[in-house]
NUTI-67745 format. One record per residue (C-alpha): residue number from 1; y negated, x negated, z; residue in one letter. Coordinates in nm, 2 decimals. Layout:
<rs>
i:NUM&Y:Y&X:X&Z:Z&aa:a .
...
</rs>
This chain:
<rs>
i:1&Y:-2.73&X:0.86&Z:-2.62&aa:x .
i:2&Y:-2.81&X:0.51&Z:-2.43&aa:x .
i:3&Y:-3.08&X:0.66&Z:-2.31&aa:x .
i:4&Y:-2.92&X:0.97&Z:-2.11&aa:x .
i:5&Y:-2.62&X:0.72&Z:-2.02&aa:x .
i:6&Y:-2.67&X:0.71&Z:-1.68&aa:x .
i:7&Y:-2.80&X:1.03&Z:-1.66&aa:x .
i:8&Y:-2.56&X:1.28&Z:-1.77&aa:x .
i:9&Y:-2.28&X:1.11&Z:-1.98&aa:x .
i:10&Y:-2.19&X:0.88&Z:-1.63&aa:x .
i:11&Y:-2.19&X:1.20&Z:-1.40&aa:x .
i:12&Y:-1.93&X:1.36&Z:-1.61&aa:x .
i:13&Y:-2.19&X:1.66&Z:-1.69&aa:x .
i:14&Y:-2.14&X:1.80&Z:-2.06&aa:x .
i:15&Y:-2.45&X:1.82&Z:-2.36&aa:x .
i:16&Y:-2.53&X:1.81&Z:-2.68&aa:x .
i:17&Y:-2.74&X:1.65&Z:-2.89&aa:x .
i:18&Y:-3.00&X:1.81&Z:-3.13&aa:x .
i:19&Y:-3.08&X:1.63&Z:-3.43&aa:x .
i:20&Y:-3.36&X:1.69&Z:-3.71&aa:x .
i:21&Y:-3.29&X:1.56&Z:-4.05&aa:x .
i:22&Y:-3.57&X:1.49&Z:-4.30&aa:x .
i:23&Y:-3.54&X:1.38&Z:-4.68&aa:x .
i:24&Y:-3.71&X:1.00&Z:-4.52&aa:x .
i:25&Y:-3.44&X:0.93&Z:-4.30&aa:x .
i:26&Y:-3.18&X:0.89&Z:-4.60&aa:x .
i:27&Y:-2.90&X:1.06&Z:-4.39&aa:x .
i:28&Y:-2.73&X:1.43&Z:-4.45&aa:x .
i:29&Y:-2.50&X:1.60&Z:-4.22&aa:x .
i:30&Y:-2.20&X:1.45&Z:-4.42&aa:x .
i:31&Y:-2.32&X:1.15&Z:-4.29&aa:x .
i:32&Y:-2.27&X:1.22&Z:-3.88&aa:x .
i:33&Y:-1.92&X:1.38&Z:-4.00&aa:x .
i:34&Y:-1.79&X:1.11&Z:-4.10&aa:x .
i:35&Y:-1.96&X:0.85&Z:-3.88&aa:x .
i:36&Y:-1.83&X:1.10&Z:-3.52&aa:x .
i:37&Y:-1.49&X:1.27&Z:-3.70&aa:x .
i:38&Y:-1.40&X:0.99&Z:-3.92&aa:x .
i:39&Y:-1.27&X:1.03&Z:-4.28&aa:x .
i:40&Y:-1.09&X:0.84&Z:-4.60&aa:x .
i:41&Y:-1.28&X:0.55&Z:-4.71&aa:x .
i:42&Y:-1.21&X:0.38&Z:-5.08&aa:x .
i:43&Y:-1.29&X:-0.03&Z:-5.09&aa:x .
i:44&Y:-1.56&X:-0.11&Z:-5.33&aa:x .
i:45&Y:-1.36&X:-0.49&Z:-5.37&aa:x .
i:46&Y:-1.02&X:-0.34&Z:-5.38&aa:x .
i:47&Y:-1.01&X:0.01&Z:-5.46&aa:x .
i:48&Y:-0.80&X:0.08&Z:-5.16&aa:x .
i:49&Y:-0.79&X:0.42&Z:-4.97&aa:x .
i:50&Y:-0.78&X:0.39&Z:-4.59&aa:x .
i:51&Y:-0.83&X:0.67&Z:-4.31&aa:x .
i:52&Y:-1.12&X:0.53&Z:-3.98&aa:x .
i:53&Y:-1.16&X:0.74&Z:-3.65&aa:x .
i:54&Y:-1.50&X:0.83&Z:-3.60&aa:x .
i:55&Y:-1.65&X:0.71&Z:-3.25&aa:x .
i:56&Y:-1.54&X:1.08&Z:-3.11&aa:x .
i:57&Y:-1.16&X:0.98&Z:-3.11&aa:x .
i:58&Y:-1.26&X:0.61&Z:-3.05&aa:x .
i:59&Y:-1.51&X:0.60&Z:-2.80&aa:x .
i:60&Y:-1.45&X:0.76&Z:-2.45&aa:x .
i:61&Y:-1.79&X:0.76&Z:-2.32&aa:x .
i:62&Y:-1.85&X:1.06&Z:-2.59&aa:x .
i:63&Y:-1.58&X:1.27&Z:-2.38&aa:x .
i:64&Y:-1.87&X:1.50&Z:-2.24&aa:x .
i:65&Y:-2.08&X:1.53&Z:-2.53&aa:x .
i:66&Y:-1.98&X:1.87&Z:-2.67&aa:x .
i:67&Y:-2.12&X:1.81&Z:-3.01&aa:x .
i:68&Y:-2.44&X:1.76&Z:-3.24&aa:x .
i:69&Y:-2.66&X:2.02&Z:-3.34&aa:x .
i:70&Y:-2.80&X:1.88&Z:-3.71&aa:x .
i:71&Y:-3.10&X:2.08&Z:-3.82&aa:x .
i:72&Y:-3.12&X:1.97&Z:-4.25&aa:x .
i:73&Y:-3.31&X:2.16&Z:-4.56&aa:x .
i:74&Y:-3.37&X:2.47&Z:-4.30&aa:x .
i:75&Y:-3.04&X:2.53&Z:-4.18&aa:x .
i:76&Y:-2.84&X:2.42&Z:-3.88&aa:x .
i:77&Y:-2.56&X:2.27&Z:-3.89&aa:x .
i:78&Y:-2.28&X:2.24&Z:-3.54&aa:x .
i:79&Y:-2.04&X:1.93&Z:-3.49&aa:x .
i:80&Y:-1.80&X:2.01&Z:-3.24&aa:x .
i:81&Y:-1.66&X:1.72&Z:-3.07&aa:x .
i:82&Y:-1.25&X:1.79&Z:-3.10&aa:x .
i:83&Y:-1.23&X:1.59&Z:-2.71&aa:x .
i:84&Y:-1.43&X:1.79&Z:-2.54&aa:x .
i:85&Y:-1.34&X:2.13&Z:-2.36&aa:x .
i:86&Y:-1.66&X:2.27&Z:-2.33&aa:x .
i:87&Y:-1.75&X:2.54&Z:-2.56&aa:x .
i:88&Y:-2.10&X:2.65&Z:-2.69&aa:x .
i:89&Y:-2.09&X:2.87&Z:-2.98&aa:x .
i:90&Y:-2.43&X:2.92&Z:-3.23&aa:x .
i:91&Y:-2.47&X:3.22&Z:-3.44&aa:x .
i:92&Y:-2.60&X:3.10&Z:-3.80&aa:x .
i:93&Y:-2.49&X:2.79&Z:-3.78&aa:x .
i:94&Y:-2.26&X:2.58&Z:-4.05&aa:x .
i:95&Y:-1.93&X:2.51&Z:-3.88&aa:x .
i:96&Y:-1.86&X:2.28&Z:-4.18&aa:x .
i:97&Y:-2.02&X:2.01&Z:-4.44&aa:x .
i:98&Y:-1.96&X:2.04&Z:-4.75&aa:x .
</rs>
């Protein structure tokens, strides 16, 4: 996304970002749900429950990415980004991690 900073995300245009997930890099589409959507987290020390925003509610600068395109164990997986009103719809694609 750094990369394409000045490019596109300073412009105001909207894209996506395609991402391909392989058993090396360690992650799973649950992973970017979480990290973009945000989600309940339990404290290893205390036990405690607590809700985070992920970076689309908290950072701004992701206002014009419409969403991530996750491509893990040969299926595709879409990531809307709730902010943004741009709309691109997939056919065959997971609207949701399980």
């Amino acid at each position: 996304m750094n990369y394409y900073k000045s490019l596109v995300m300073d412009k105001g245009i909207p894209f996506f970002i395609a991402i391909h997930l392989t058993v090396d890099t360690l992650k799973s589409p649950w992973d970017y749900w979480i990290f973009f959507l945000g989600g309940t987290y339990e404290s290893i020390d205390t036990g405690e429950v607590s809700f985070q925003l992920g970076e689309f509610y908290q950072n701004q600068e992701l206002d014009n990415l419409i969403g991530l395109l996750i491509y893990y164990n040969e299926q595709f997986y879409w990531l809307k980004n709730p902010r943004c009103k741009t709309r691109l719809e997939f056919k065959n694609v997971k609207l949701e991690c399980k």
